[in-house]
C-alpha positions in Angstrom: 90.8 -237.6 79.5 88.6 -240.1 78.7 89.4 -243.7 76.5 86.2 -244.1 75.4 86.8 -244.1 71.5 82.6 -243.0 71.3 83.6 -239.9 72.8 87.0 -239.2 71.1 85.0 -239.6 67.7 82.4 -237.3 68.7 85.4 -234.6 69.8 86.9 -234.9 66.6 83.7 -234.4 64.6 82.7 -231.4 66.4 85.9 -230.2 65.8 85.9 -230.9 62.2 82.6 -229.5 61.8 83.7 -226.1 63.7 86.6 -226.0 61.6 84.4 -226.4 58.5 82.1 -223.9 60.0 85.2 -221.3 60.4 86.6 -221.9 56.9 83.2 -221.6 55.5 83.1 -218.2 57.0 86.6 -216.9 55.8 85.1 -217.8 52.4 82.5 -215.9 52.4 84.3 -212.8 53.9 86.5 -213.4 51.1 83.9 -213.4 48.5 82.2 -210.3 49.6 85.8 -208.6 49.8 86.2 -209.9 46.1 82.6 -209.0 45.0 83.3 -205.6 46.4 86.6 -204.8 44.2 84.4 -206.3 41.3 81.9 -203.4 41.5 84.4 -200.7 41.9 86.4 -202.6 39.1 82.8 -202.7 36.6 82.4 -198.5 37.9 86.0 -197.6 36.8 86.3 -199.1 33.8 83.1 -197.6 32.6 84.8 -194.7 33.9 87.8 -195.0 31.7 85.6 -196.1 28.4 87.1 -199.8 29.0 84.9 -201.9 26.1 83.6 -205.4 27.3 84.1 -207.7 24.7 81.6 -211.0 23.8 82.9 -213.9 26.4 83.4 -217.5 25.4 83.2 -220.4 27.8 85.8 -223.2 26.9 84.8 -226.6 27.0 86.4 -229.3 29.0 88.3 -230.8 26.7 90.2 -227.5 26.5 90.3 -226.7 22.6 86.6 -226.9 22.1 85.0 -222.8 23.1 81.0 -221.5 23.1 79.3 -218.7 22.6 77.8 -216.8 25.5 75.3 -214.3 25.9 77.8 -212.5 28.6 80.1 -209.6 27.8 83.1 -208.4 29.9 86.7 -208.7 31.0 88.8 -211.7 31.3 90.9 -212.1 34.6 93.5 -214.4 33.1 95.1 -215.0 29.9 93.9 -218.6 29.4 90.2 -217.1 29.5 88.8 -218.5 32.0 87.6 -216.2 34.3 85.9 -213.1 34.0 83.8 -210.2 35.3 80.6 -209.3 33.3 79.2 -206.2 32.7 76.3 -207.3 35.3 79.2 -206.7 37.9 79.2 -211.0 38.5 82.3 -213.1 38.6 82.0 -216.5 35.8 84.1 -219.6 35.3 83.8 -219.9 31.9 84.0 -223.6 31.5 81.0 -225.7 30.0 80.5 -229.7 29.1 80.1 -228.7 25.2 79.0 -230.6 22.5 76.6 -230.3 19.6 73.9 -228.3 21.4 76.3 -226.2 23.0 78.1 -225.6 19.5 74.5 -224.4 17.9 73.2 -222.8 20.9 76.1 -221.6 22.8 76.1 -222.1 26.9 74.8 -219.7 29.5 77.3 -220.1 32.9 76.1 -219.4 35.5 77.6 -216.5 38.3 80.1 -218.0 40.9 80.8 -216.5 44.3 84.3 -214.8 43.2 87.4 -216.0 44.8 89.8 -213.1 46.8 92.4 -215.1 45.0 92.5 -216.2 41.4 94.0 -219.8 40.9 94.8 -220.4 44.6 96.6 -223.9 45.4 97.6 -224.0 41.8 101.1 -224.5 40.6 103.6 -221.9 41.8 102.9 -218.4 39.9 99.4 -219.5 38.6 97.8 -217.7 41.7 97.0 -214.0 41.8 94.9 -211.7 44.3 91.5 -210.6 42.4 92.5 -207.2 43.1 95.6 -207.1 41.0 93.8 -209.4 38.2 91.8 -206.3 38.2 94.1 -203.5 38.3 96.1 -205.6 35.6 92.9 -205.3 33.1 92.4 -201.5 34.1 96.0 -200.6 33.3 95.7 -202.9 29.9 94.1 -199.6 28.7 96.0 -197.0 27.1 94.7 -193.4 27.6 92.5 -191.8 24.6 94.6 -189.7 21.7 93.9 -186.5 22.5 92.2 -184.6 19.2 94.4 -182.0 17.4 
């Protein structure tokens, strides 16, 4: 093993950049694994009649929300995430003020996360896939007529 500190730098950037490389990569499988239970999720609940509602990005001063053009389904209680009807997973956070307010914001799609709130506080996290389910099952079956 060499002393040189040169080459023990260069060791520990390649192996920082493969390990950047390998996490990149678990990312994106777990994106497309996300994106996947996002379309079956949008296909279902047109199935089951599930109504998308108007979404409203919040601004970042938290009290302050926007009007969107989106509609869809909100993943968590505090609103913000959801799925729109265009099958697309969006953070619905914007910078606000006064044009926002008139005009409303248009966010922009994000690669979905497999889990919702990961490397939050303790019980803030959720896997996508249950988020979903817990939207689906937020539905209570049709009366039936007669």
């Amino acid at each position: 093993m060499s002393d040189d500190p040169a080459v023990w730098r260069e060791r520990r950037r390649d192996a920082a950049q493969e390990k950047a490389r390998a996490m990149d990569e678990l990312r994106r499988a777990d994106s497309a694994i996300a994106a996947r239970a996002i379309a079956e999720f949008v296909a279902e609940a047109g199935r089951r009649g599930l109504e998308p509602e108007p979404l409203r990005a919040r601004g970042y001063d938290g009290r302050s929300t926007y009007r969107t053009p989106l509609r869809g389904w909100y993943l968590r209680k505090n609103r913000s995430v959801a799925v729109g009807t265009d099958g697309l997973f969006y953070v619905l956070s914007a910078p606000g003020g006064l044009t926002a307010r008139l005009r409303g914001v248009s966010p922009e799609p994000s690669d979905p996360p497999r889990v919702l709130g990961a490397g939050g506080r303790d019980g803030e996290s959720i896997d996508i896939t249950d988020a979903l389910a817990l939207v689906l099952n937020q539905v209570s079956p049709p009366e039936p007529n007669g």
